[in-house]
C-alpha positions in Angstrom: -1.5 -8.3 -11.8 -5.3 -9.3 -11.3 -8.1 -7.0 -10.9 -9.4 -7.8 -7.6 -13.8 -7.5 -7.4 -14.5 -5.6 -4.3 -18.2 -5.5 -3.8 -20.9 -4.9 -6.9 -19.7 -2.2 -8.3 -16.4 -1.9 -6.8 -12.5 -3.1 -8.3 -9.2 -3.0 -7.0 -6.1 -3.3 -9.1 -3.7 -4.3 -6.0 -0.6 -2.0 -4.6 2.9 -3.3 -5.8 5.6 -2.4 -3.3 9.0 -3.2 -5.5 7.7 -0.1 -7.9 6.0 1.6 -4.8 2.7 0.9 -6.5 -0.3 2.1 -5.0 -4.2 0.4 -5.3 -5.6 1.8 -8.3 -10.0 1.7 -7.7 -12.4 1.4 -10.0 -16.3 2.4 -9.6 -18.8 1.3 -12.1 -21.7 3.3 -12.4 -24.7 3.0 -15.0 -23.9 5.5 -17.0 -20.5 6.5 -16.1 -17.4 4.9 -14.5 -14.9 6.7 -11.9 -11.2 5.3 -11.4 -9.2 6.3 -7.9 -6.0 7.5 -8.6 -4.4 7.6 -11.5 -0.9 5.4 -11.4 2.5 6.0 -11.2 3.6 6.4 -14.8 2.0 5.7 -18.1 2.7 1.9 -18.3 1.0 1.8 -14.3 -1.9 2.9 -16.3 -2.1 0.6 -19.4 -1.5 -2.5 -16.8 -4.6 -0.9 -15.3 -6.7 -0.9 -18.4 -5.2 -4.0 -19.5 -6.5 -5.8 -16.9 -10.3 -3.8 -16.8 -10.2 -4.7 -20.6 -10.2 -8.0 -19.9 -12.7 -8.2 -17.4 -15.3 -6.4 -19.9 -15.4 -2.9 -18.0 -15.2 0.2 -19.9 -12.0 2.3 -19.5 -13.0 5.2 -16.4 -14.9 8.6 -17.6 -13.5 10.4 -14.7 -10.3 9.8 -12.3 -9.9 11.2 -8.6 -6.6 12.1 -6.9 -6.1 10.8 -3.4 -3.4 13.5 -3.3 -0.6 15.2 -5.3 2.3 12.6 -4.5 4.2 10.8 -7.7 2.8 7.4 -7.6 -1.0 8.7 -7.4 -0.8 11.0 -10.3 2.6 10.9 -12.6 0.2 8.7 -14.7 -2.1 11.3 -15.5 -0.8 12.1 -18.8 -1.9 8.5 -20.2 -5.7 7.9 -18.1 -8.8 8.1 -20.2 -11.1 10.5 -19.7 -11.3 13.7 -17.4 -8.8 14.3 -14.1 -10.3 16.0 -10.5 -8.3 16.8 -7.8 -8.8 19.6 -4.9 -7.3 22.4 -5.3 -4.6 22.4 -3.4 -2.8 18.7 -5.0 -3.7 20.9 -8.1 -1.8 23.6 -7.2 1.3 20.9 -5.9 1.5 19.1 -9.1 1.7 22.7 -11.0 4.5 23.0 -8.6 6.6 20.1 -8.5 6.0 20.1 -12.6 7.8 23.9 -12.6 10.3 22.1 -10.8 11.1 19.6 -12.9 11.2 21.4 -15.7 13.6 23.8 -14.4 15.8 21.2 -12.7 15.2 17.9 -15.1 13.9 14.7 -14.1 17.0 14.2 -11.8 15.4 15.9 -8.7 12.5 13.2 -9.2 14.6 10.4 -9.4 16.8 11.2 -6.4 13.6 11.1 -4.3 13.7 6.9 -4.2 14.9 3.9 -5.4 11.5 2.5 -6.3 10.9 5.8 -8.2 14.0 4.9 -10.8 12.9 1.2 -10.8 9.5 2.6 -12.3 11.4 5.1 -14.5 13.7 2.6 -15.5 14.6 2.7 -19.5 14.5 6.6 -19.8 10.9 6.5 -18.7 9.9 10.1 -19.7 8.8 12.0 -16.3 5.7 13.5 -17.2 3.7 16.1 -15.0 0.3 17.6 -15.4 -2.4 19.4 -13.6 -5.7 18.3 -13.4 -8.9 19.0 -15.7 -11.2 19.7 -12.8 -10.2 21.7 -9.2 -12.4 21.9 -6.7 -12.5 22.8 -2.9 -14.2 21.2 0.0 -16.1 18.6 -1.1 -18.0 17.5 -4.2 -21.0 15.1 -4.8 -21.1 13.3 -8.3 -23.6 10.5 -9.6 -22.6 7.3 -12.3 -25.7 6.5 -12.5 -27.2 4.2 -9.8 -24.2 4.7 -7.6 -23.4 8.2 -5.9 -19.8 9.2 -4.8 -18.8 11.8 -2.4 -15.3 13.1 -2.8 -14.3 15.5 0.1 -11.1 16.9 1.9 -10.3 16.6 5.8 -7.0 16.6 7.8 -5.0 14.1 7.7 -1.0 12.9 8.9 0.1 12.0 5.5 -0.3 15.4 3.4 -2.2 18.4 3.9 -4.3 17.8 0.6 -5.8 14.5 1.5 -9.2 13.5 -0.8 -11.1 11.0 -0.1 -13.7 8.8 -1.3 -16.5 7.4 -0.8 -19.2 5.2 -2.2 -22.1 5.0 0.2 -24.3 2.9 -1.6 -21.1 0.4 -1.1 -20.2 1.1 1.9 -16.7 1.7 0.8 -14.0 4.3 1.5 -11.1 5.4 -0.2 -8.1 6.3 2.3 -5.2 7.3 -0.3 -2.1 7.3 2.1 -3.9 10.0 4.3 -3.7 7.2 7.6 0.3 7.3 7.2 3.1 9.6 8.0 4.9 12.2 6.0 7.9 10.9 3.3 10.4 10.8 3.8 10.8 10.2 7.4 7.3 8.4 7.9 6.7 10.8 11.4 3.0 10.9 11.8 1.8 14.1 13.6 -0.3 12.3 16.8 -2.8 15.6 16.4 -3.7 15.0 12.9 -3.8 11.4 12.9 -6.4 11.7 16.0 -8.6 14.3 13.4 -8.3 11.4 11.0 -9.2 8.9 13.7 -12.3 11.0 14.7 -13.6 11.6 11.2 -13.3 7.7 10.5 -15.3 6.9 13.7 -17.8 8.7 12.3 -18.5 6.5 9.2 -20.4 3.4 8.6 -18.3 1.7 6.1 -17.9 -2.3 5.4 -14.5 -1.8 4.1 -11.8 0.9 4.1 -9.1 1.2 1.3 -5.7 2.4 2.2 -3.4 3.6 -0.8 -0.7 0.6 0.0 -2.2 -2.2 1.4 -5.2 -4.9 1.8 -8.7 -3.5 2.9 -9.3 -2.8 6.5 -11.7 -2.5 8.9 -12.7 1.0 10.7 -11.1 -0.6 14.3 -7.8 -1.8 12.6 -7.7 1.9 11.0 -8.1 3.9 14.4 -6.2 1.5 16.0 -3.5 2.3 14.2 -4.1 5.7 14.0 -4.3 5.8 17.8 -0.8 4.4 18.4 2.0 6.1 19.6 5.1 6.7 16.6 
């Protein structure tokens, strides 16, 4: 898979939909580099750095969860540098990683098929926390490029984080636009919260967690229709 050059300081190592994939981001800053989300298993992650290693970047200082689900975050045990994450995907990781302990990986498995084609080979299942909670929203500079990592409502999950990088004019979606697994019903009320809060931005491009790039009207639009 190649790592695909967004804007100046913006990378996207594309979705994969056999393994259930999801866009991995990259932001370089001066000083410091920032990766969005953090992969759905170990070797999600060492294709990841594979491929910024051989475009010259630097591995990330710092990773951001979208949200608490599998393929954003079961590869947080193998990323470089530290992990954030709101509180609340936080405290669903602790969770589901009590569960599988007490239950063994089988009750993660059962979940999908594209789960045990990632976990293929006795993949060890491998849950953490994060290094850094925090609530609300939170402002952080790489040098030369600010990001802005906040919380709002959203259909997907009720921990939705997003991101973005203003001096790009680019913003992280995660999977917040879609609807909740395993059914994929969207609630029309928070979908229309997420519909309004993306009206209100001023980005060039928007990046959904399993998919191409969008534009803010090919968002809301789909926001805005009917299940």
């Amino acid at each position: 898979m190649k790592l695909n050059r967004l804007t100046e300081r913006i990378w996207i190592y594309p979705f994969e939909e056999e393994r259930d994939r999801p866009n991995l981001g990259y932001v370089r800053g001066d000083r410091r580099s920032l990766a969005v989300d953090a992969g759905h298993s170990d070797a999600h992650v060492r294709e990841f750095y594979g491929a910024l290693e051989e475009a010259g970047l630097p591995l990330p200082d710092l990773t951001v969860l979208t949200h608490w689900h599998w393929d954003h975050t079961f590869g947080m045990h193998a990323v470089h540098g530290l992990t954030l994450a709101n509180a609340r995907t936080d405290r669903y990781l602790r969770q589901f990683r009590e569960r599988v302990r007490s239950e063994g990986d089988g009750v993660f498995l059962a979940l999908h098929e594209s789960i045990r084609r990632e976990y293929a080979g006795n993949r060890p299942v491998v849950v953490i926390p994060a290094d850094i909670a925090f609530s609300g929203e939170i402002a952080l500079d790489l040098g030369g490029c600010s990001v802005r990592l906040f919380q709002s409502a959203a259909p997907h999950t009720d921990d939705s984080t997003f991101v973005e990088i203003p001096g790009e004019k680019v913003l992280f979606l995660g999977d917040s636009t879609g609807g909740v697994f395993p059914t994929w019903a969207r609630d029309a009320a928070l979908a229309a919260k997420l519909a309004g809060m993306i009206a209100a931005t001023d980005m060039d491009a928007y990046i959904p967690g399993h998919g191409d790039p969008m534009t803010k009207e090919a968002i809301i639009a789909d926001l805005m229709e009917e299940d």
